[in-house]
C-alpha positions in Angstrom: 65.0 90.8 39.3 61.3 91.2 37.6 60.7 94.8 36.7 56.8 94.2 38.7 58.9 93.4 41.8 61.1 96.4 41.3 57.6 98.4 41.1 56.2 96.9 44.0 58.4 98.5 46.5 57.3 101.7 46.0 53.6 101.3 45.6 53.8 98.7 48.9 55.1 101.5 50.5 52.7 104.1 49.7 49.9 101.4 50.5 51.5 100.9 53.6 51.7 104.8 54.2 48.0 105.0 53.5 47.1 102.3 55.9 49.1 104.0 59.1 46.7 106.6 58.5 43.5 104.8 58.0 44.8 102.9 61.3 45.6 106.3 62.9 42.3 107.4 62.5 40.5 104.1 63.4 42.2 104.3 66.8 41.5 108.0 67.3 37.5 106.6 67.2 38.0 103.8 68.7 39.7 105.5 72.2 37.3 108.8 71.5 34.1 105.8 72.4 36.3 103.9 75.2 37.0 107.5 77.1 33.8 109.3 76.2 35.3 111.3 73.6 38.9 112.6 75.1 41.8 111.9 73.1 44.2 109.6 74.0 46.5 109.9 76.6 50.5 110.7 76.0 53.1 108.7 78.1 54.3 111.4 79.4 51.2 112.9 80.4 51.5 114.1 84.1 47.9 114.0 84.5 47.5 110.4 83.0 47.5 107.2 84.5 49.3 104.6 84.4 45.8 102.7 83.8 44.9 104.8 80.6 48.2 105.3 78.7 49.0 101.3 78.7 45.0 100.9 77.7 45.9 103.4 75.3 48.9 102.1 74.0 47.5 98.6 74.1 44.3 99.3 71.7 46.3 101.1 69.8 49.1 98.6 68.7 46.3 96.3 68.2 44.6 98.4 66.0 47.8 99.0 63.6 48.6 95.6 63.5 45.3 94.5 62.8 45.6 97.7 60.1 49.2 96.4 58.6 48.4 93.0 58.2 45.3 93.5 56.5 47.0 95.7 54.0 50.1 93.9 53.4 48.1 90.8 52.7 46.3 92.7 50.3 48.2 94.3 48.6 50.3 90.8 48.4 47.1 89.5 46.7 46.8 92.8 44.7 49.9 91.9 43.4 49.6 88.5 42.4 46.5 88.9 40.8 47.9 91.6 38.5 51.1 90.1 38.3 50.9 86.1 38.8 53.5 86.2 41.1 53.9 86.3 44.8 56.1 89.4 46.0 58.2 87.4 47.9 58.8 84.6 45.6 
């Protein structure tokens, strides 16, 4: 195994770490324009509905998906720009 694979790992991680939180606060915008400023809903909410915590939850996997895709792909590129190889190859 390549030593720049064996580094990858770890730094893909991190990245990956780094984009949760970017995503995290992305969503905590994004719901805070869609409810007028409120934060979002728990499940377990007693005085949530059923209406808001799956909008919730809905806007909110989109979001870090769109997030985790977007940084895996670059740092993929990252990667083989510094590297000349693919990760996964």
């Amino acid at each position: 195994m390549n030593v720049n694979k064996i580094i990858y790992k770890p730094v893909g991680m991190l990245v990956s770490v780094l984009g949760g939180l970017a995503a995290s606060a992305l969503f905590n915008k994004v719901w805070a324009k869609v409810a007028g400023g409120s934060e979002a809903p728990d499940p377990t909410d007693k005085k949530a509905t059923w209406g808001e915590v799956l909008l919730a939850a809905t806007i909110q996997g989109a979001i870090f998906g769109l997030v985790k895709a977007a940084v895996d792909r670059g740092g993929a590129e990252g990667y083989r720009k510094v590297t000349g190889e693919w990760p996964d190859d």
